[in-house]
N, CA, C and O atoms as a GROMACS GRO file, in nm:
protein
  576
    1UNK      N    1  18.142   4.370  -2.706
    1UNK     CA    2  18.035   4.411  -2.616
    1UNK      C    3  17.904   4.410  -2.696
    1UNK      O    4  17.895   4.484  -2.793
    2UNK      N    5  17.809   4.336  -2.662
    2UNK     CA    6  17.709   4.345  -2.689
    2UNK      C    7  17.603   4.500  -2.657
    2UNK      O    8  17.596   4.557  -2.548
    3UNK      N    9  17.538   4.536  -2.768
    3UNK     CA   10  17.398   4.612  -2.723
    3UNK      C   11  17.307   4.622  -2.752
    3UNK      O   12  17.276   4.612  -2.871
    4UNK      N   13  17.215   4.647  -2.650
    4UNK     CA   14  17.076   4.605  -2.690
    4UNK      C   15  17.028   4.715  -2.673
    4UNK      O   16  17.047   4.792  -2.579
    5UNK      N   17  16.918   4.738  -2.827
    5UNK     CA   18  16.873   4.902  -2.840
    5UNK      C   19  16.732   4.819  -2.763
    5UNK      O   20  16.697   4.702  -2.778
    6UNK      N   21  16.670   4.924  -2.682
    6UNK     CA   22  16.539   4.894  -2.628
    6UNK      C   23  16.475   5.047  -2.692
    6UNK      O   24  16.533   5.151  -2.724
    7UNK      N   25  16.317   5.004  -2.692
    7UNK     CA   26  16.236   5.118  -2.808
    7UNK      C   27  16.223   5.216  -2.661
    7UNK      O   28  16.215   5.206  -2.538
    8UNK      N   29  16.228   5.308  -2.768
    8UNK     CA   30  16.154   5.484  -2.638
    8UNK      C   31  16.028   5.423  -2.592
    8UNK      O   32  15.955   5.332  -2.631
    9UNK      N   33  16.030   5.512  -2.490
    9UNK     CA   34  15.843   5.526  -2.401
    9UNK      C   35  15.785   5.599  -2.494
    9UNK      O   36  15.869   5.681  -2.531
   10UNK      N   37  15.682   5.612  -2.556
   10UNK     CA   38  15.610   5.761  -2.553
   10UNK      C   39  15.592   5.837  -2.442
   10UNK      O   40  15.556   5.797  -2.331
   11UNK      N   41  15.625   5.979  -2.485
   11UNK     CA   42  15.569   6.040  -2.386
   11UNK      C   43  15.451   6.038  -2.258
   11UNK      O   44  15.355   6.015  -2.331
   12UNK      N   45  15.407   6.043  -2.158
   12UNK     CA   46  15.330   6.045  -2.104
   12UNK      C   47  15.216   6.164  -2.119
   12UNK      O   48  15.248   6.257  -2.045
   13UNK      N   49  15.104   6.191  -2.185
   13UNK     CA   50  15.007   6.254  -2.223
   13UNK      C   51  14.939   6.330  -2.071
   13UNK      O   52  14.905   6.280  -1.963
   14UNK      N   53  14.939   6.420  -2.103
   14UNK     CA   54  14.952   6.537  -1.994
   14UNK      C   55  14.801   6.522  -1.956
   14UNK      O   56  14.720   6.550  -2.044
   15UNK      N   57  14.747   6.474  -1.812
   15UNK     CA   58  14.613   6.430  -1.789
   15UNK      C   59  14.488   6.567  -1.808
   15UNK      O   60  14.509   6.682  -1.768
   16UNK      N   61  14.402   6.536  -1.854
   16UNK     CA   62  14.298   6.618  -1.913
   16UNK      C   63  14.238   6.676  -1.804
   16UNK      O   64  14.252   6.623  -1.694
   17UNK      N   65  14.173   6.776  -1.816
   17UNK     CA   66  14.068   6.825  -1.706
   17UNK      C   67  13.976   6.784  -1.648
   17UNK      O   68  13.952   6.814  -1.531
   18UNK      N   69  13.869   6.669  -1.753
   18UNK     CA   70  13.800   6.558  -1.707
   18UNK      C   71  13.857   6.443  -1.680
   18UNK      O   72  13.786   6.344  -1.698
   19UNK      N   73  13.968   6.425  -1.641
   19UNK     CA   74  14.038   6.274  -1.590
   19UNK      C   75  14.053   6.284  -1.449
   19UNK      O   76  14.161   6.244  -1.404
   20UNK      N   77  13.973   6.325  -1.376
   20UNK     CA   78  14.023   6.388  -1.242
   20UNK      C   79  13.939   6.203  -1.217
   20UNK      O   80  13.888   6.133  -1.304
   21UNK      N   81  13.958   6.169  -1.044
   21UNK     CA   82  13.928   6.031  -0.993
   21UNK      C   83  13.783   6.040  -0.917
   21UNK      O   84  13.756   6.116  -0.824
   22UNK      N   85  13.717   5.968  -0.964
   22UNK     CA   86  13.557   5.949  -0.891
   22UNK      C   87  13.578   5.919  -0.737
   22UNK      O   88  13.649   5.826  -0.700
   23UNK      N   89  13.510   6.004  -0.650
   23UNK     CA   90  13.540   5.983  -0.479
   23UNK      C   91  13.433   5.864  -0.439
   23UNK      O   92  13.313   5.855  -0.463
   24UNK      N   93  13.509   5.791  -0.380
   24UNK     CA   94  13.409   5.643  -0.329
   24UNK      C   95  13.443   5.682  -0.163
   24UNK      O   96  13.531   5.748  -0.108
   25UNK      N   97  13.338   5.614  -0.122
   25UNK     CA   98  13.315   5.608   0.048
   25UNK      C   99  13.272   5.475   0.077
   25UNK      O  100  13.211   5.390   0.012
   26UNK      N  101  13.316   5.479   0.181
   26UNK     CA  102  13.219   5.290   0.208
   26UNK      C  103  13.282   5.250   0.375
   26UNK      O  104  13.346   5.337   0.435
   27UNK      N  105  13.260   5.132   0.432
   27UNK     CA  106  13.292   5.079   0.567
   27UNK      C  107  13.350   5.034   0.571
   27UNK      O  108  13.426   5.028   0.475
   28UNK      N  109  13.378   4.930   0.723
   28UNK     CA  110  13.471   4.842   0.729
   28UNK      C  111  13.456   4.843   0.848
   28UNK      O  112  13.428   4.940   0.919
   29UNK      N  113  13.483   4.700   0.888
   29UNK     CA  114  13.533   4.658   1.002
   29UNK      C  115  13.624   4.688   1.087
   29UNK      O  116  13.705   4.595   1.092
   30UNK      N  117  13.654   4.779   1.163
   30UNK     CA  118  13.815   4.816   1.220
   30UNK      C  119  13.854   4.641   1.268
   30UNK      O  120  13.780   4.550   1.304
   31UNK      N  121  14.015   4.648   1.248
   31UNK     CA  122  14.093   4.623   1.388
   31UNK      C  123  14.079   4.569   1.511
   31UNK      O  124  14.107   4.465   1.570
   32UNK      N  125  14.011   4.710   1.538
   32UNK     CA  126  13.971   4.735   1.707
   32UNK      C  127  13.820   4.661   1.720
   32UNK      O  128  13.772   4.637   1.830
   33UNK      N  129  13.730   4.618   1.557
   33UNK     CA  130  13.631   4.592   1.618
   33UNK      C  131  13.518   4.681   1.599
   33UNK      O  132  13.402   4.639   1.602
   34UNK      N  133  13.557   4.838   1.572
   34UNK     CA  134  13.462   4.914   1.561
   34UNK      C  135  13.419   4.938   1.376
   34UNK      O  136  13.476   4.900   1.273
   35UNK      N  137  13.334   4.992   1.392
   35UNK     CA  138  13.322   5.066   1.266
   35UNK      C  139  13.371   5.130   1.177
   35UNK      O  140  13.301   5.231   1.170
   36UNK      N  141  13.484   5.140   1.070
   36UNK     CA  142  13.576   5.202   1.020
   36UNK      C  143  13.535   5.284   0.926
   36UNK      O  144  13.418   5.248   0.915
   37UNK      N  145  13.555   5.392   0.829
   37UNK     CA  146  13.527   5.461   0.737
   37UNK      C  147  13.661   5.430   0.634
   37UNK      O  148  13.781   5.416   0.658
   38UNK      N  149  13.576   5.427   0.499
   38UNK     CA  150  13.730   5.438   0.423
   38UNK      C  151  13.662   5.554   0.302
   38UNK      O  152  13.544   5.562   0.266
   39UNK      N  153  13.769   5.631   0.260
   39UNK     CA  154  13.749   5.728   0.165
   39UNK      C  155  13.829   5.712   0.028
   39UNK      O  156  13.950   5.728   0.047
   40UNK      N  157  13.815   5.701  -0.027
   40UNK     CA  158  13.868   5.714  -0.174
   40UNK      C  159  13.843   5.758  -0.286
   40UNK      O  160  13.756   5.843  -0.302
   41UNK      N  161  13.917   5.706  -0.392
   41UNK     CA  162  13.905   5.725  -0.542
   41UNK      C  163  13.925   5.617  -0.606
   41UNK      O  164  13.970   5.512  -0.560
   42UNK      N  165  13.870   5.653  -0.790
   42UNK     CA  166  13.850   5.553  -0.853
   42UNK      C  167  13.918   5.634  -0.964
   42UNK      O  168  13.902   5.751  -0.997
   43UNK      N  169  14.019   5.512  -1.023
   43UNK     CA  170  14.090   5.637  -1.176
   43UNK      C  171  14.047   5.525  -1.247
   43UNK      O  172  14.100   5.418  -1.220
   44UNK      N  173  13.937   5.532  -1.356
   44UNK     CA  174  13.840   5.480  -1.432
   44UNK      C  175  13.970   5.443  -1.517
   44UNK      O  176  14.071   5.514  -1.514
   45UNK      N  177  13.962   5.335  -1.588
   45UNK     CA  178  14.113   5.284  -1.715
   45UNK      C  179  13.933   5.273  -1.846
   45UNK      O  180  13.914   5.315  -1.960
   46UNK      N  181  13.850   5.202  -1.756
   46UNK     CA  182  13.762   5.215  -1.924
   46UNK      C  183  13.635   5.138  -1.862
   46UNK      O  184  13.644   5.062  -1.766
   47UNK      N  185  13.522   5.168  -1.925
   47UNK     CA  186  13.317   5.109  -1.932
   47UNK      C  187  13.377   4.983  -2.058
   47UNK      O  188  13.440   4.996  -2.163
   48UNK      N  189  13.324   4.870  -1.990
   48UNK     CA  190  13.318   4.787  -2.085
   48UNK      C  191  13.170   4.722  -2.056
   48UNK      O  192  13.106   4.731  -1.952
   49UNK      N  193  13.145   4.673  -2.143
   49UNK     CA  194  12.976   4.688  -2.205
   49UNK      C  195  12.998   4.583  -2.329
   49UNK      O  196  13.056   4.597  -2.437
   50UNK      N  197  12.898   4.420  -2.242
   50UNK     CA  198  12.903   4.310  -2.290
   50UNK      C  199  12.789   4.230  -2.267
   50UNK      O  200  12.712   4.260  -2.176
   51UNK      N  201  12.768   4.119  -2.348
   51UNK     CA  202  12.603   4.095  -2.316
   51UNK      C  203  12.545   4.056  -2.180
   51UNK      O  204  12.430   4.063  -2.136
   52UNK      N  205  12.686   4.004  -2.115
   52UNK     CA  206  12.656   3.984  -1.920
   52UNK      C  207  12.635   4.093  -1.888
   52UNK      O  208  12.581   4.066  -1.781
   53UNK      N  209  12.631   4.264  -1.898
   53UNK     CA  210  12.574   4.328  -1.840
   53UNK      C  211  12.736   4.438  -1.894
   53UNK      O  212  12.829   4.412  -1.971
   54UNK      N  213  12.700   4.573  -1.799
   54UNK     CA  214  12.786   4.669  -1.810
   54UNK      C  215  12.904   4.696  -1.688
   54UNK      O  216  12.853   4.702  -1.576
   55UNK      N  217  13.032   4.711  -1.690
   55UNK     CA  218  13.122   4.693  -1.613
   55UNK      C  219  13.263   4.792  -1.603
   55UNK      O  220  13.330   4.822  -1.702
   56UNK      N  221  13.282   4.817  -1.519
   56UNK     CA  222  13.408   4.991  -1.493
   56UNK      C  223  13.501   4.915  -1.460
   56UNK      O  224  13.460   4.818  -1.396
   57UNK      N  225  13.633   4.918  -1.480
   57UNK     CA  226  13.764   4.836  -1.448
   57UNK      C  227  13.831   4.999  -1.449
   57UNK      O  228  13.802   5.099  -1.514
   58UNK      N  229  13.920   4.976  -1.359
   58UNK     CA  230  13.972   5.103  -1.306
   58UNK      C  231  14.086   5.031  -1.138
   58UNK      O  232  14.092   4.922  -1.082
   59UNK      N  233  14.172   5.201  -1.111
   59UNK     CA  234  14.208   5.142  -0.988
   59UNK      C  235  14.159   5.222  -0.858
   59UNK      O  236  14.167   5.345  -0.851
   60UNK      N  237  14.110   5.143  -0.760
   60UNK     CA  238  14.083   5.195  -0.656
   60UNK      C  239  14.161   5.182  -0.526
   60UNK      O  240  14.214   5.086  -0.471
   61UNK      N  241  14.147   5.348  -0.488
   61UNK     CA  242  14.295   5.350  -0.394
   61UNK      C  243  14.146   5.390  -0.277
   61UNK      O  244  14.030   5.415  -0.310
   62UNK      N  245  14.204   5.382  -0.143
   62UNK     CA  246  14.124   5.469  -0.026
   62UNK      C  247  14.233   5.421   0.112
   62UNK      O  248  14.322   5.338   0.133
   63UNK      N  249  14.159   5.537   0.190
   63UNK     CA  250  14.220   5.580   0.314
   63UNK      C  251  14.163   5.487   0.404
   63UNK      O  252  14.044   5.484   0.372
   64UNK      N  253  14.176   5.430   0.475
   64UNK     CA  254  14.074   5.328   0.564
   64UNK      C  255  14.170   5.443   0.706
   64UNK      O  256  14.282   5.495   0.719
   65UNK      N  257  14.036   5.434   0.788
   65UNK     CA  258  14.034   5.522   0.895
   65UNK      C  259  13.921   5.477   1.000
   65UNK      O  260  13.801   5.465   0.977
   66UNK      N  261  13.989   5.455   1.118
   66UNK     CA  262  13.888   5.405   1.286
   66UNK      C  263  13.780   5.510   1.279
   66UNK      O  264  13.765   5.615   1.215
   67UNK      N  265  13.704   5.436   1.377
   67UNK     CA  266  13.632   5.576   1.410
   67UNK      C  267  13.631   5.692   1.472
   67UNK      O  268  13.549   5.784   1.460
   68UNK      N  269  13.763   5.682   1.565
   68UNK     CA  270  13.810   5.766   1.629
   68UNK      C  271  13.912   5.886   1.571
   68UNK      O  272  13.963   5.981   1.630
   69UNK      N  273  13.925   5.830   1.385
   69UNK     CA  274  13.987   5.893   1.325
   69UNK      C  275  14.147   5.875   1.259
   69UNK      O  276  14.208   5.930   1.167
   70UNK      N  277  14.179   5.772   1.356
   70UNK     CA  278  14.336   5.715   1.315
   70UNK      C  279  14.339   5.632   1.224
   70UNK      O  280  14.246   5.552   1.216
   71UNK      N  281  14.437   5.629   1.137
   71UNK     CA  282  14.517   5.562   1.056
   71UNK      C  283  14.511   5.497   1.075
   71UNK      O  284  14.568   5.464   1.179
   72UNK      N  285  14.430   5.393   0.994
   72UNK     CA  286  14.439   5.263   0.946
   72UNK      C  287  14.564   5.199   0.871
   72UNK      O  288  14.643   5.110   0.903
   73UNK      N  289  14.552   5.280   0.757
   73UNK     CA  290  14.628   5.231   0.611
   73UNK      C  291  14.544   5.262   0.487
   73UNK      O  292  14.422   5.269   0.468
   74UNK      N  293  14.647   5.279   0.409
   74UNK     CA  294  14.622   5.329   0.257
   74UNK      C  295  14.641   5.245   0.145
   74UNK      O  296  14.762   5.220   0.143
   75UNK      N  297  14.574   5.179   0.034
   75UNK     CA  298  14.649   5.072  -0.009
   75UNK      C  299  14.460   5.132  -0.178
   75UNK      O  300  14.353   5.191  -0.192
   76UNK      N  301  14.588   5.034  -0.257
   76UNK     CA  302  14.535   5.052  -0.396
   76UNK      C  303  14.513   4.876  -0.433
   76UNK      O  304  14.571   4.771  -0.406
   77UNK      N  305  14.380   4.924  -0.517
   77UNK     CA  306  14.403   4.753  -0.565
   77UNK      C  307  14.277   4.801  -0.728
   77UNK      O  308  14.172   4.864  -0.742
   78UNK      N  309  14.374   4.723  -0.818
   78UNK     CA  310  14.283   4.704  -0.964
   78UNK      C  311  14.174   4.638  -0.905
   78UNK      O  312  14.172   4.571  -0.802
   79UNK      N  313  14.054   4.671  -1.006
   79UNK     CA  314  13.904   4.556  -1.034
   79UNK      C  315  13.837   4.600  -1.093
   79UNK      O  316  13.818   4.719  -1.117
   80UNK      N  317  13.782   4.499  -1.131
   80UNK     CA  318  13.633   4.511  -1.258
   80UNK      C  319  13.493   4.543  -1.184
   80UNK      O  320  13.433   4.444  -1.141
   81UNK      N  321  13.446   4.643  -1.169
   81UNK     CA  322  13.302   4.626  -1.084
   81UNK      C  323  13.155   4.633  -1.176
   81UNK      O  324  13.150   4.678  -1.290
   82UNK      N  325  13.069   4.592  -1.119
   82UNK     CA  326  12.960   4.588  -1.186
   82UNK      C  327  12.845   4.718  -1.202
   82UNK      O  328  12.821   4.773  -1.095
   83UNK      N  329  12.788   4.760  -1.296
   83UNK     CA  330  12.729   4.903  -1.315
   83UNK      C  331  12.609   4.868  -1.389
   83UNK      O  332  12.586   4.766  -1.454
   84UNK      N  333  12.551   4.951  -1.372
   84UNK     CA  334  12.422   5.021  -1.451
   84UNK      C  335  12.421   5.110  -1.506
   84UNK      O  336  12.473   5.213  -1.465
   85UNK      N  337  12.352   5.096  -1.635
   85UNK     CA  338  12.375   5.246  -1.716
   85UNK      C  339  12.244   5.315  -1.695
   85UNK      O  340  12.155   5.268  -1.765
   86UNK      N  341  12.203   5.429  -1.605
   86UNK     CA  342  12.086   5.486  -1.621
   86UNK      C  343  12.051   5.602  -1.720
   86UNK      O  344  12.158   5.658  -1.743
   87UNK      N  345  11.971   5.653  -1.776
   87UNK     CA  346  11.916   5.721  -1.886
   87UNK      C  347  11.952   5.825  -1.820
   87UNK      O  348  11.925   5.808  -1.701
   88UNK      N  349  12.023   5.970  -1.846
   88UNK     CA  350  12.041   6.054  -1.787
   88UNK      C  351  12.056   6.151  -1.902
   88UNK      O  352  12.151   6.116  -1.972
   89UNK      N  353  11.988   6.274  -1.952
   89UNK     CA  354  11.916   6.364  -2.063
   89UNK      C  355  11.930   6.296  -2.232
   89UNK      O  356  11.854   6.232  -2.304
   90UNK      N  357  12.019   6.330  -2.241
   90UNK     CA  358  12.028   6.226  -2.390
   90UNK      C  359  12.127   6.104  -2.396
   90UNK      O  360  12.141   6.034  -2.496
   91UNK      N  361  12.194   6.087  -2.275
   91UNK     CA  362  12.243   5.999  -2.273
   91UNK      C  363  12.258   5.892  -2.166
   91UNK      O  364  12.144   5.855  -2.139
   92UNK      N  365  12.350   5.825  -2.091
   92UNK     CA  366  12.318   5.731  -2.027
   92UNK      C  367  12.443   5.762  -1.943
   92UNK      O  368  12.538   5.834  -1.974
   93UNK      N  369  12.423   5.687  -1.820
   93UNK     CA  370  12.507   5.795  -1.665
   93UNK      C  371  12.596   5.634  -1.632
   93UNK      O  372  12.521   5.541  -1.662
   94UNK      N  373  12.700   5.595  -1.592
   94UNK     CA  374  12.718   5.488  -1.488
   94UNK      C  375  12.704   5.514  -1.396
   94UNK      O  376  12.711   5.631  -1.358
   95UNK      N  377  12.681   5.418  -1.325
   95UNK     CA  378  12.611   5.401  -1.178
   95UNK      C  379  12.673   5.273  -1.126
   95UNK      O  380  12.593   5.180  -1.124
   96UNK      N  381  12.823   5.241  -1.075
   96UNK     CA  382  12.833   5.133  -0.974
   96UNK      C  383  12.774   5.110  -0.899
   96UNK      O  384  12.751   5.190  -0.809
   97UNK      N  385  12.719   4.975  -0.904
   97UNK     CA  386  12.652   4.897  -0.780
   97UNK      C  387  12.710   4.883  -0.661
   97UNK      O  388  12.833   4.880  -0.672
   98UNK      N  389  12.675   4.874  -0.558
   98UNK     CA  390  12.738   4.890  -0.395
   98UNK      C  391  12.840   4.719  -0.425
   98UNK      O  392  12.796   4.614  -0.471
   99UNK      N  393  12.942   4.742  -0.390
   99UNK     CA  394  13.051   4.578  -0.392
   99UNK      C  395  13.100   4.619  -0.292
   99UNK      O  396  13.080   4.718  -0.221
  100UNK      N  397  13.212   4.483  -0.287
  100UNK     CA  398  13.303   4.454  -0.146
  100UNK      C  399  13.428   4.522  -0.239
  100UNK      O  400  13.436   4.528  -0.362
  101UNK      N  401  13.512   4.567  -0.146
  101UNK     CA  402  13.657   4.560  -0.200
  101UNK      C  403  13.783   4.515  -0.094
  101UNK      O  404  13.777   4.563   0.019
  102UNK      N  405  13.857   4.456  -0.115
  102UNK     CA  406  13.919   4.405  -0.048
  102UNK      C  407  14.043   4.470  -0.038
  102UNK      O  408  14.127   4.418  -0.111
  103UNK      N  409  14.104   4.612   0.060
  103UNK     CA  410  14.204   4.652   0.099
  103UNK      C  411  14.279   4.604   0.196
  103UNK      O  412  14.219   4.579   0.301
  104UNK      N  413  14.410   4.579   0.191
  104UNK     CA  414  14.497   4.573   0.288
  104UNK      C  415  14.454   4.434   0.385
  104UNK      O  416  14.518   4.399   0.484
  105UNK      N  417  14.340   4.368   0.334
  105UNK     CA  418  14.303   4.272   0.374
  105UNK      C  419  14.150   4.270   0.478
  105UNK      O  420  14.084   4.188   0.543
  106UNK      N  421  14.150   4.365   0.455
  106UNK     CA  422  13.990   4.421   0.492
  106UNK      C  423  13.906   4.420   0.390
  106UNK      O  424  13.912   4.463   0.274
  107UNK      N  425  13.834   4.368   0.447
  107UNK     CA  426  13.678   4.396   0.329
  107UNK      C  427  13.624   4.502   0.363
  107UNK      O  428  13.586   4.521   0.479
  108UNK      N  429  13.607   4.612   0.239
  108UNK     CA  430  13.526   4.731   0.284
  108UNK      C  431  13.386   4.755   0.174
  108UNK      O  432  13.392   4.758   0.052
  109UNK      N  433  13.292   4.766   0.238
  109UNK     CA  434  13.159   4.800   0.147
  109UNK      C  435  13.133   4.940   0.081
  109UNK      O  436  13.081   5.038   0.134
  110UNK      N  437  13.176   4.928  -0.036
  110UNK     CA  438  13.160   5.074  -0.048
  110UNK      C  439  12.985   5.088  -0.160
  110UNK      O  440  12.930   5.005  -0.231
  111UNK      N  441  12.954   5.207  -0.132
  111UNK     CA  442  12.794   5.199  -0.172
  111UNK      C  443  12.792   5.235  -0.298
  111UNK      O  444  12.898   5.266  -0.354
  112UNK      N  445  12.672   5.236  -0.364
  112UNK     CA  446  12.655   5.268  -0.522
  112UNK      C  447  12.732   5.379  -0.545
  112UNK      O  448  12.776   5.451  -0.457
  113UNK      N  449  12.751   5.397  -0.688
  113UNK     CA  450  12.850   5.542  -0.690
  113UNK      C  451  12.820   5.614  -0.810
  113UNK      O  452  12.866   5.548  -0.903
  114UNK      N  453  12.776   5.696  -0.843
  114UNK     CA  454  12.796   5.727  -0.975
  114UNK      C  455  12.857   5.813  -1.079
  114UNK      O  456  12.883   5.931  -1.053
  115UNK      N  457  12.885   5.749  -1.219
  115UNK     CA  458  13.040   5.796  -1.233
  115UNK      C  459  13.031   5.929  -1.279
  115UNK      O  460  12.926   5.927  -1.343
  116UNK      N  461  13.080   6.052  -1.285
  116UNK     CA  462  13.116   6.149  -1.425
  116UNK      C  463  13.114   6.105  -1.546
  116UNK      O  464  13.233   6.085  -1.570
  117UNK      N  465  13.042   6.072  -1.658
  117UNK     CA  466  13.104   6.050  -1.765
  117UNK      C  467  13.242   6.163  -1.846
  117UNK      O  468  13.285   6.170  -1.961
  118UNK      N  469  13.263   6.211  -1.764
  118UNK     CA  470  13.338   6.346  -1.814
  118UNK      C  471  13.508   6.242  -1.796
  118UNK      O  472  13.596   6.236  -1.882
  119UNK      N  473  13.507   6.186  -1.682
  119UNK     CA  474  13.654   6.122  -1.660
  119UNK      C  475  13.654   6.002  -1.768
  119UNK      O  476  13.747   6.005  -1.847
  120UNK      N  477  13.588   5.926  -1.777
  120UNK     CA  478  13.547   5.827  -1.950
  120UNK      C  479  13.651   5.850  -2.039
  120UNK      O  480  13.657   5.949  -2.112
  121UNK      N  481  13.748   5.743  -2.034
  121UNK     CA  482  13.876   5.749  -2.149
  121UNK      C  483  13.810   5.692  -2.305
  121UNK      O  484  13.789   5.576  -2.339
  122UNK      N  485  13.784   5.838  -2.396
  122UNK     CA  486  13.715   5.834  -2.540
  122UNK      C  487  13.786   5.746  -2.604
  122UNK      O  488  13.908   5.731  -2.615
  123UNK      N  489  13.637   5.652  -2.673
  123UNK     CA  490  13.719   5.545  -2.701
  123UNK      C  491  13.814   5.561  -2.825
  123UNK      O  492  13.812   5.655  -2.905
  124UNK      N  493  13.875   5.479  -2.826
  124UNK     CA  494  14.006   5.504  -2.921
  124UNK      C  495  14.115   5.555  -2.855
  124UNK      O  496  14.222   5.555  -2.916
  125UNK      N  497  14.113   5.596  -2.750
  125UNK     CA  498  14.170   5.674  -2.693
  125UNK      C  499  14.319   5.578  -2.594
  125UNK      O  500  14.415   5.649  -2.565
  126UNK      N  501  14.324   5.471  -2.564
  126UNK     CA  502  14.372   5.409  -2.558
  126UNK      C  503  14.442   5.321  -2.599
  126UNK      O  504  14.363   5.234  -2.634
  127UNK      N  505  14.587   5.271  -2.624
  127UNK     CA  506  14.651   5.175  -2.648
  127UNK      C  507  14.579   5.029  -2.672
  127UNK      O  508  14.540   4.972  -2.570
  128UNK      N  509  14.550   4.939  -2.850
  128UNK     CA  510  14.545   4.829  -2.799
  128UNK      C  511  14.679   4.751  -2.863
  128UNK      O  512  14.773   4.778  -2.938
  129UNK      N  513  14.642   4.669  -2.807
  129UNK     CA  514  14.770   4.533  -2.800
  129UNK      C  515  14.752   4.487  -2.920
  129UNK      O  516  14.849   4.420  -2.958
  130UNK      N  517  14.636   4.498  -3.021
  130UNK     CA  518  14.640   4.426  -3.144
  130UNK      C  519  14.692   4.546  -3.243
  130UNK      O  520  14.692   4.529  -3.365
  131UNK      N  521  14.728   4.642  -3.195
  131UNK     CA  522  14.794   4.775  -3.362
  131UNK      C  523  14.896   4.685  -3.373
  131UNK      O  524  14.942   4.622  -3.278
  132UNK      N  525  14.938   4.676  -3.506
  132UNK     CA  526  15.098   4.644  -3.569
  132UNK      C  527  15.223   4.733  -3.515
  132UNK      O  528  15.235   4.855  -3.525
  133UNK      N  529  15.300   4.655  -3.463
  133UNK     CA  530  15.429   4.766  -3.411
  133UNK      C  531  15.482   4.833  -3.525
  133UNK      O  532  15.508   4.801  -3.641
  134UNK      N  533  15.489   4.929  -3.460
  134UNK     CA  534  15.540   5.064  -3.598
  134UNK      C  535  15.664   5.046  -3.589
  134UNK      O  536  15.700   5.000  -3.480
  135UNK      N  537  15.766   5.071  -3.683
  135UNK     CA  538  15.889   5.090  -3.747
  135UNK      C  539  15.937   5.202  -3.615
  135UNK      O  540  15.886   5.310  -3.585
  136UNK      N  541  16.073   5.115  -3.540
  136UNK     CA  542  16.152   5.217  -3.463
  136UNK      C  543  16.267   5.234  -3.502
  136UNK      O  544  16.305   5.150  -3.584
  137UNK      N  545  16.374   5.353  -3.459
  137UNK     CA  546  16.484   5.343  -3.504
  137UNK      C  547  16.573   5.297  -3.342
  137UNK      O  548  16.542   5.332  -3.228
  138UNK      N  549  16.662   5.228  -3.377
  138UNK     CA  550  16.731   5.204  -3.255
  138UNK      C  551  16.840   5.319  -3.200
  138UNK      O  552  16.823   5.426  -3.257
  139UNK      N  553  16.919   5.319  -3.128
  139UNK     CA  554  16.986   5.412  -3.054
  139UNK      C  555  17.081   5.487  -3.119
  139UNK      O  556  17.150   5.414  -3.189
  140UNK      N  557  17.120   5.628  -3.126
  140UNK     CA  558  17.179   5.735  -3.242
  140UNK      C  559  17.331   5.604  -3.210
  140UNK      O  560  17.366   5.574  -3.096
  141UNK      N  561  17.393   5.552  -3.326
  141UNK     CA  562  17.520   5.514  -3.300
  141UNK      C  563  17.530   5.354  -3.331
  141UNK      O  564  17.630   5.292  -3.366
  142UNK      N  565  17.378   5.296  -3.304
  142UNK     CA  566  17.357   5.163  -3.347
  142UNK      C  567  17.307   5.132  -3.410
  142UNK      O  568  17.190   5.165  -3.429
  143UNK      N  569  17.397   5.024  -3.500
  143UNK     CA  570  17.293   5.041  -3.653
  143UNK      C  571  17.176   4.908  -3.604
  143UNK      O  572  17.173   4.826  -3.513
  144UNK      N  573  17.090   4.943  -3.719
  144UNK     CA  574  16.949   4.873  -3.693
  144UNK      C  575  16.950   4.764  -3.797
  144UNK      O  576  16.854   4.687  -3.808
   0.00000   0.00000   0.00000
């Protein structure tokens, strides 16, 4: 019988007090034709900041809702959006620019937004793909 040791997860890091999700609002087209509202959030993954300009990649989930209040649908989708950094006391604020997002197959407009820097994953703070894999031990019983 063959076995194959596969490496542990790390733990999952217990979310911080400032990691809470930026609330987005924006429109949409119903269905029906009318005017739709959609409400959401944004769980920021990271500000990347390059000489084309400054940019939030994150996932955005929202509620799309008629105007009469019914259920649309709920649906999440990754993207990169485009931002401004404005001067805000000693430091500098993001500010998403108004974009399209495309839920559930609706295009919804959601308007400028601007972020908390408090939810901002510090850099370093994240996993990259270029660290050297560290030394694991495989499973109590299989030798390595």
């Amino acid at each position: 019988m063959t076995v194959i040791a596969f490496r542990r997860r790390p733990a999952a890091a217990p979310r911080a007090a400032g990691e809470s999700p930026v609330a987005l609002a924006g429109t949409f087209r119903s269905p029906r034709g009318r005017l739709g509202r959609m409400r959401g959030s944004l769980r920021v993954h990271r500000l990347v900041i390059v000489p084309r300009g400054t940019f939030v990649t994150g996932v955005f989930t929202g509620e799309l809702r008629d105007d009469d209040g019914s259920l649309v649908g709920v649906d999440s989708r990754r993207a990169t959006i485009a931002a401004d950094l404005v001067r805000h006391g000693e430091g500098y604020l993001p500010v998403l620019r108004p974009f399209q997002l495309d839920l559930m197959g609706i295009t919804v407009e959601v308007s400028a937004t601007t972020i908390d820097p408090a939810p901002l994953p510090a850099p370093g703070s994240l996993p990259r793909r270029d660290h050297p894999r560290r030394d694991w031990n495989g499973p109590e019983g299989v030798p390595s």
